[in-house]
TORKOL-4160 file (C-alpha; in steps of 0.2 Angstrom, whole numbers, padded with zeros to 4 digits, m for minus):
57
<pt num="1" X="m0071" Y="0028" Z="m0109"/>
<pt num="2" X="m0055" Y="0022" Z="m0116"/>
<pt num="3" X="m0037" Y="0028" Z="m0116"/>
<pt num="4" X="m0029" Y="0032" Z="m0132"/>
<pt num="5" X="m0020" Y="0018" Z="m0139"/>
<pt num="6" X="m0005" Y="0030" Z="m0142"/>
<pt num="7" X="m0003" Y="0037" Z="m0125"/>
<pt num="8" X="m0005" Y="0018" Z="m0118"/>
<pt num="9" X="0008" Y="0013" Z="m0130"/>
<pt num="10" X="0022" Y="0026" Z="m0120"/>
<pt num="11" X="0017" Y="0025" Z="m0101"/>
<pt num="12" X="0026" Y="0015" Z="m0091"/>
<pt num="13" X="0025" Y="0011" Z="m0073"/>
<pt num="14" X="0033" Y="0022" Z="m0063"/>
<pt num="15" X="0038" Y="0012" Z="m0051"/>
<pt num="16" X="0045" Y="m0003" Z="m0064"/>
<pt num="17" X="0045" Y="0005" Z="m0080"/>
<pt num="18" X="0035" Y="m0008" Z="m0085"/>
<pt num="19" X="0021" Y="m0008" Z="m0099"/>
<pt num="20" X="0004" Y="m0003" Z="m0094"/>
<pt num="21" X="m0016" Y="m0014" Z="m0096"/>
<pt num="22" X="m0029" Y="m0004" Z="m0097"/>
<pt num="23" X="m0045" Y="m0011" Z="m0086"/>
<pt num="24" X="m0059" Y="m0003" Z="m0094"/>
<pt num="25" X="m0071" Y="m0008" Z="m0082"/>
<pt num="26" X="m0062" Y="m0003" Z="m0066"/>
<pt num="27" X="m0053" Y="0013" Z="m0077"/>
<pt num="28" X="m0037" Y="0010" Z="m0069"/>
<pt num="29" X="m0018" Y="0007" Z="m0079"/>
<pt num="30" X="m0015" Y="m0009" Z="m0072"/>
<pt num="31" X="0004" Y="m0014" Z="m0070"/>
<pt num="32" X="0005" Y="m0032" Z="m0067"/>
<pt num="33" X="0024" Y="m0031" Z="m0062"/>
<pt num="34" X="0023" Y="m0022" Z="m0049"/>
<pt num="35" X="0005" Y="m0026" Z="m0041"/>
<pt num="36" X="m0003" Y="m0009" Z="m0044"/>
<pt num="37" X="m0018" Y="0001" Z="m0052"/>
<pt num="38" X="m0018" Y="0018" Z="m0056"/>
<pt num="39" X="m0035" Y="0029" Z="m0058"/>
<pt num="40" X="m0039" Y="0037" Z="m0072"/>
<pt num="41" X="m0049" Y="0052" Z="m0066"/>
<pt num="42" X="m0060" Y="0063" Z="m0077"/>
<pt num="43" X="m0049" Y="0056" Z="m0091"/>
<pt num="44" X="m0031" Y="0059" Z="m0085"/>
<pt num="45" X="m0020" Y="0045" Z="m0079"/>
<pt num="46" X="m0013" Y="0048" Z="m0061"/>
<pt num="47" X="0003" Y="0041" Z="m0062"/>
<pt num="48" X="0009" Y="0044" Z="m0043"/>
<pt num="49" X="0013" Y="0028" Z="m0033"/>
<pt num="50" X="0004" Y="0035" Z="m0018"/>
<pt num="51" X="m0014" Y="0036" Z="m0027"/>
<pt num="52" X="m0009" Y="0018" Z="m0035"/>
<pt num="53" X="m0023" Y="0004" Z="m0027"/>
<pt num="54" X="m0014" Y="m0012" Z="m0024"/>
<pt num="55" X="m0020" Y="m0029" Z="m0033"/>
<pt num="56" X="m0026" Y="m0041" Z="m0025"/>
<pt num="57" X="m0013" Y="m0056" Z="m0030"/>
């Protein structure tokens, strides 16, 4: 599965408002600023700090 390059291109952390990585192989947005992963679940991204996973730094 992969994201839309056009929909990656416009989310933003919401926490940072910081562009997004997509990590294909764990299917999470990946925002580097601020530490977190956010699922992508049955295609949609979950854009909610609370179902974010934190990195390990």
């Amino acid at each position: 599965m992969t994201v839309d390059p056009a929909l990656l291109a416009i989310l933003v952390c919401p926490l940072t408002r910081t562009p997004l990585r997509y990590d294909e192989a764990a299917r999470e947005l990946v925002s580097e600023a601020a530490g977190l992963a956010y699922p992508i679940r049955d295609g949609v991204p979950v854009m909610l700090v609370e179902e974010a996973r934190k990195l390990d730094r």
